[in-house]
C-alpha positions in Angstrom: -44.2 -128.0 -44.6 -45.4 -129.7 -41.4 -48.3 -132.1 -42.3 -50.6 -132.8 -39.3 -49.8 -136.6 -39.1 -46.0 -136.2 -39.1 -44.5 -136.8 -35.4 -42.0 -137.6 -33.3 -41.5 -140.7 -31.5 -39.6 -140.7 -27.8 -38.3 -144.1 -26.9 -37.4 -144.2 -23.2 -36.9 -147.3 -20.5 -40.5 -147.0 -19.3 -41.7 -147.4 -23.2 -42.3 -145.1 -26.3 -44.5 -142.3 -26.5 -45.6 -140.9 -30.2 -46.5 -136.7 -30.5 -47.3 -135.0 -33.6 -44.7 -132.4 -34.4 -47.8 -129.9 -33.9 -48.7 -130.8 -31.0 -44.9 -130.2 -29.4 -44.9 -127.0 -31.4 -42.3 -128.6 -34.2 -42.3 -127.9 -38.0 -40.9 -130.7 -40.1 -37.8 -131.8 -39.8 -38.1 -131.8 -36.2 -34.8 -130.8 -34.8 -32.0 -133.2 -33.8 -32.2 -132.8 -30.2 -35.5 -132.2 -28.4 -35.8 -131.6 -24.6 -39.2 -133.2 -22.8 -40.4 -134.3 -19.4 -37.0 -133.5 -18.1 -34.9 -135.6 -20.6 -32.6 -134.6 -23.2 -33.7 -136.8 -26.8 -31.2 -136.8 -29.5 -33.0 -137.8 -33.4 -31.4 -141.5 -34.5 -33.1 -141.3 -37.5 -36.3 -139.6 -39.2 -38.2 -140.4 -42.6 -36.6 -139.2 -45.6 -39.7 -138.4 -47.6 -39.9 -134.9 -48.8 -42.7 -132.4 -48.6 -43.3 -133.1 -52.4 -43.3 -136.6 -52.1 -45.7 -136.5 -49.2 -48.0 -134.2 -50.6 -49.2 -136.8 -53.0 -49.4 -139.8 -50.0 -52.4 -140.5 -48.1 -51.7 -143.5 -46.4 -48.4 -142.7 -45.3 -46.7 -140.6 -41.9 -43.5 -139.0 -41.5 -41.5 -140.0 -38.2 -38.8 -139.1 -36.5 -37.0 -141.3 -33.6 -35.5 -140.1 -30.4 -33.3 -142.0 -27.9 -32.7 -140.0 -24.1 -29.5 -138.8 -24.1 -28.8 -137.3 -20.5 -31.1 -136.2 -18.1 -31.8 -132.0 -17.5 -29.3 -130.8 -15.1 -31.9 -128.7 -13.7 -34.7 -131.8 -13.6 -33.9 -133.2 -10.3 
């Protein structure tokens, strides 16, 4: 179950940039690699709560954190 505050976090050079998984088109757990704005993200680590858990929070998100891993071959 995708809740609409759970998201995925991009950390880049130029800074960080936070998307709900909806909003990329994700259902939760995002997957471990992700490709945006030309970049290749692998997933370093991601919040372990479970739909269950989550279901009864509400003061809480669910995150996932992404490092660029290579650049697109086709992006240049």
């Amino acid at each position: 179950m995708t809740f609409d505050d759970d998201f995925v976090q991009l950390t880049m050079q130029g800074g960080t940039k936070r998307y709900s998984c909806k909003d990329l088109g994700y259902t939760w757990p995002p997957p471990d690699e992700i490709t945006w704005g030309g970049f290749l993200f692998e997933q370093i680590r991601r919040s372990q709560i479970t739909d269950e858990q989550r279901e009864g929070m509400s003061h809480v998100m669910r995150g996932a954190e992404y490092n660029v891993k290579e650049m697109e071959k086709n992006a240049a």
